[in-house]
BALOBA-1460 file (C-alpha; in Angstrom, 3 decimals):
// residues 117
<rec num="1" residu="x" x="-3.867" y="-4.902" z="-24.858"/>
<rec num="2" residu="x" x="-3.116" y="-8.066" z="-22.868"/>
<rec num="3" residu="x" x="-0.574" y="-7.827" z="-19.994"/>
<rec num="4" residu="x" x="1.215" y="-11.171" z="-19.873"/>
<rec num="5" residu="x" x="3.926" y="-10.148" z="-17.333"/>
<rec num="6" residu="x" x="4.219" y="-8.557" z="-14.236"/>
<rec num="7" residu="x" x="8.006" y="-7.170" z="-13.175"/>
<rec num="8" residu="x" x="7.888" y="-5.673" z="-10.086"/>
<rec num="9" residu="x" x="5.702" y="-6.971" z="-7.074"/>
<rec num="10" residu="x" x="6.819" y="-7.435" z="-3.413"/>
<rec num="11" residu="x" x="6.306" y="-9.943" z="-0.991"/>
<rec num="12" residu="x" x="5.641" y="-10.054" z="3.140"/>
<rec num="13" residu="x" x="9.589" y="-9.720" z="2.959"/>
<rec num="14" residu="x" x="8.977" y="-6.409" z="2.245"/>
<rec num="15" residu="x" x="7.347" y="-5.547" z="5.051"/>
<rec num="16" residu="x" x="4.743" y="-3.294" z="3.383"/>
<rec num="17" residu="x" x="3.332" y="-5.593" z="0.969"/>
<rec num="18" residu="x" x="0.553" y="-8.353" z="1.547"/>
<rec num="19" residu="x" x="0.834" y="-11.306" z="-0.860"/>
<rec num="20" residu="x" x="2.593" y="-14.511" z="-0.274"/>
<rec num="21" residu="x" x="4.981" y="-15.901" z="-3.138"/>
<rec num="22" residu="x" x="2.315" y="-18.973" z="-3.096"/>
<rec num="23" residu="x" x="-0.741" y="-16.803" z="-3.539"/>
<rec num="24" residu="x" x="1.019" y="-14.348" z="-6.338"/>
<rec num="25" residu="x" x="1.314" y="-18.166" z="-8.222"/>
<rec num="26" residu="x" x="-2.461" y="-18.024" z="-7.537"/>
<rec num="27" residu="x" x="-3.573" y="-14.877" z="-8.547"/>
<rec num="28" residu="x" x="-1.483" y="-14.450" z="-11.700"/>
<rec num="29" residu="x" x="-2.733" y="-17.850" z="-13.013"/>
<rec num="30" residu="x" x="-6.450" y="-16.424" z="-12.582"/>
<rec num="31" residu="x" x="-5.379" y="-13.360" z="-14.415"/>
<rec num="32" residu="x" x="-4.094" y="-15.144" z="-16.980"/>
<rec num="33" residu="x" x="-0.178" y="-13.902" z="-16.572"/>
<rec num="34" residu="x" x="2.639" y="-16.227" z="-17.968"/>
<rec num="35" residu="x" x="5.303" y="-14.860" z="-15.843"/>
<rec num="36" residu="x" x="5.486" y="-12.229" z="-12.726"/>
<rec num="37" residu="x" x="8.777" y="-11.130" z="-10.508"/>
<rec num="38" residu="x" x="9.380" y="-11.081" z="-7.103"/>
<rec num="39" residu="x" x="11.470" y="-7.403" z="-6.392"/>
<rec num="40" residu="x" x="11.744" y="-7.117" z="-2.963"/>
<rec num="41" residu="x" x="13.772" y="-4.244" z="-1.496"/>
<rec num="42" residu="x" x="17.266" y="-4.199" z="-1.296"/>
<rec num="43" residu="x" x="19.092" y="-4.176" z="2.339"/>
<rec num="44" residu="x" x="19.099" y="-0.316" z="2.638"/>
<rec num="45" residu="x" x="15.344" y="0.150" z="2.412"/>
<rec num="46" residu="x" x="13.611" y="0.073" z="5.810"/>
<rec num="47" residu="x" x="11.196" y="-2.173" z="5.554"/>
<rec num="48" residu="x" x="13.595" y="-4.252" z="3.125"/>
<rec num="49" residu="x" x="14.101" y="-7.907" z="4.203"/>
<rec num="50" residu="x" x="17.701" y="-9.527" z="5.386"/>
<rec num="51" residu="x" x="20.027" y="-10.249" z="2.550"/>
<rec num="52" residu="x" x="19.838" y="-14.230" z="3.317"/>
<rec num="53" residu="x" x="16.302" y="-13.841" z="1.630"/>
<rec num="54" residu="x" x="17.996" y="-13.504" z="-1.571"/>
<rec num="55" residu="x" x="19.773" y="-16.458" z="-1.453"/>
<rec num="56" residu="x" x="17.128" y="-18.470" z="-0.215"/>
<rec num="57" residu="x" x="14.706" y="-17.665" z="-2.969"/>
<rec num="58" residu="x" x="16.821" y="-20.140" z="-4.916"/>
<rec num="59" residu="x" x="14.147" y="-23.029" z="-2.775"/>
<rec num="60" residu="x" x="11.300" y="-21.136" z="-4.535"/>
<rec num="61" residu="x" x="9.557" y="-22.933" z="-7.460"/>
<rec num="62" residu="x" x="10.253" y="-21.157" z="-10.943"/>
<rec num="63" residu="x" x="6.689" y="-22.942" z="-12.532"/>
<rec num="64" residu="x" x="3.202" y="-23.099" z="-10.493"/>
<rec num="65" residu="x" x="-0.037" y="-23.610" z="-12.370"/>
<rec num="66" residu="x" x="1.259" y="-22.922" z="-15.875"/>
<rec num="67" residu="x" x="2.901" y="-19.471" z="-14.215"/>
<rec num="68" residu="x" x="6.667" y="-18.745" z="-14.493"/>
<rec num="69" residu="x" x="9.048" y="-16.494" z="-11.879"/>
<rec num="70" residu="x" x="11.798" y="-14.122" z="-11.769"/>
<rec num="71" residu="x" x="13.745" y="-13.651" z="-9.075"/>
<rec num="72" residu="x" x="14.611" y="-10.422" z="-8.542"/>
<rec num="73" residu="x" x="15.741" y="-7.377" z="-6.360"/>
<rec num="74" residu="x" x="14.671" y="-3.662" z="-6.393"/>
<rec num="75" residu="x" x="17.903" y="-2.274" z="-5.596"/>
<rec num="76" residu="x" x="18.025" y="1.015" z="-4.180"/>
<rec num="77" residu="x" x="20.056" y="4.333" z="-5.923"/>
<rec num="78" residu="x" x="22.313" y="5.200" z="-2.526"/>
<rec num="79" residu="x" x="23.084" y="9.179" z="-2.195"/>
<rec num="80" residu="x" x="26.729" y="9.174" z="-2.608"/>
<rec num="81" residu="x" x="29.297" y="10.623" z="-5.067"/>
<rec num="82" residu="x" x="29.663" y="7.017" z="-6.305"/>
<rec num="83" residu="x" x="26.329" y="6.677" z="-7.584"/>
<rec num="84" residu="x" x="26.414" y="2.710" z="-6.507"/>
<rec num="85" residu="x" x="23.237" y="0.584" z="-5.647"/>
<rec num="86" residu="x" x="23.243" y="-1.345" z="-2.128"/>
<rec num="87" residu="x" x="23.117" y="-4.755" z="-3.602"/>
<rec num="88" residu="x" x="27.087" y="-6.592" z="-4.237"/>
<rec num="89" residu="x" x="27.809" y="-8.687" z="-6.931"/>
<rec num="90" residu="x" x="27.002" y="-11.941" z="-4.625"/>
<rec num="91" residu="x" x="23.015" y="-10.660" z="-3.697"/>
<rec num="92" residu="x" x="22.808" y="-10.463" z="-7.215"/>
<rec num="93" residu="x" x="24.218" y="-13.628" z="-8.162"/>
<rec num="94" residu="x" x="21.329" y="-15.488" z="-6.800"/>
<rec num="95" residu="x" x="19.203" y="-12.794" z="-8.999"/>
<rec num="96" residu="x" x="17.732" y="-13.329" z="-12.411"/>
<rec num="97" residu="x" x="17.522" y="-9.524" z="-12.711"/>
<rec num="98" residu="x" x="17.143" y="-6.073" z="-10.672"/>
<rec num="99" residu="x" x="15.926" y="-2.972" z="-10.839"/>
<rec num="100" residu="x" x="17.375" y="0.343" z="-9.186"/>
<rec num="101" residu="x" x="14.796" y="2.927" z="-7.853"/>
<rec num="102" residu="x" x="14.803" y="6.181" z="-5.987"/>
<rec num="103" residu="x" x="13.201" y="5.770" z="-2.594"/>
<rec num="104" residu="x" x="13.084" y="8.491" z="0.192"/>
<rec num="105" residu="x" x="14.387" y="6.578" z="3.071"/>
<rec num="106" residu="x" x="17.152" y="5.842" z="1.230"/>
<rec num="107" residu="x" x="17.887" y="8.803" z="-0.612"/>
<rec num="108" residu="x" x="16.708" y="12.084" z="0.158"/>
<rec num="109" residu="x" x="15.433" y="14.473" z="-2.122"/>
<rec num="110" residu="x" x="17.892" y="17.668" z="-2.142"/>
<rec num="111" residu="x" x="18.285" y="20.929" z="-4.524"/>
<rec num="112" residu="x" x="22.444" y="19.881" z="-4.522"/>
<rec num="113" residu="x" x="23.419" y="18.477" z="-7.289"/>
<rec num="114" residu="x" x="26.477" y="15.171" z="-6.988"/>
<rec num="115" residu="x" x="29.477" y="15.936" z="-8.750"/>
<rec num="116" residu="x" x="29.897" y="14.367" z="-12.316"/>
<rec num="117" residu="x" x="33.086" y="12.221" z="-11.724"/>
């Protein structure tokens, strides 16, 4: 099977990753991908970088040597009886997608079930 697409890879604005935007254009090209995403972590994450870099990903070419991108957002699952995400409806406007994900620092594993509204 050929993968063609990547969906979920984080930046330096996420301070745990490694790869430029420029050289993920770079890479994916040599691995013969048509299309990757950037997800970078939403505001509640640690490590996650400031809600202006949403916006500003909007400067970011969508085409590099023959290679598309998505801009995206891994937003994170917040531990409350809402069951809401921390990214508003005007992060994701500047999105062309998101994804919602459990992550520690964010949401700590318990035994106690939320209520079911």
């Amino acid at each position: 099977m050929r993968h063609l697409t990547d969906t979920h890879a984080h930046s330096v604005a996420s301070t745990h990753a490694y790869s430029t935007v420029e050289e993920y254009f770079r890479a994916a090209s040599e691995k013969g991908l048509q299309l990757f995403s950037i997800t970078d972590h939403g505001p509640e994450m640690p490590d996650s970088p400031h809600p202006w870099h949403f916006g500003n990903m909007r400067v970011l070419p969508r085409l590099r040597y023959g290679v598309a991108m998505l801009r995206g957002v891994e937003a994170n699952i917040l531990a409350s009886a809402e069951r809401r995400l921390d990214v508003n409806d005007t992060l994701m406007s500047f999105m062309d997608f998101g994804i919602a994900s459990f992550h520690e620092p964010v949401f700590k594993p318990t035994a106690k079930n939320i209520p079911r509204p």
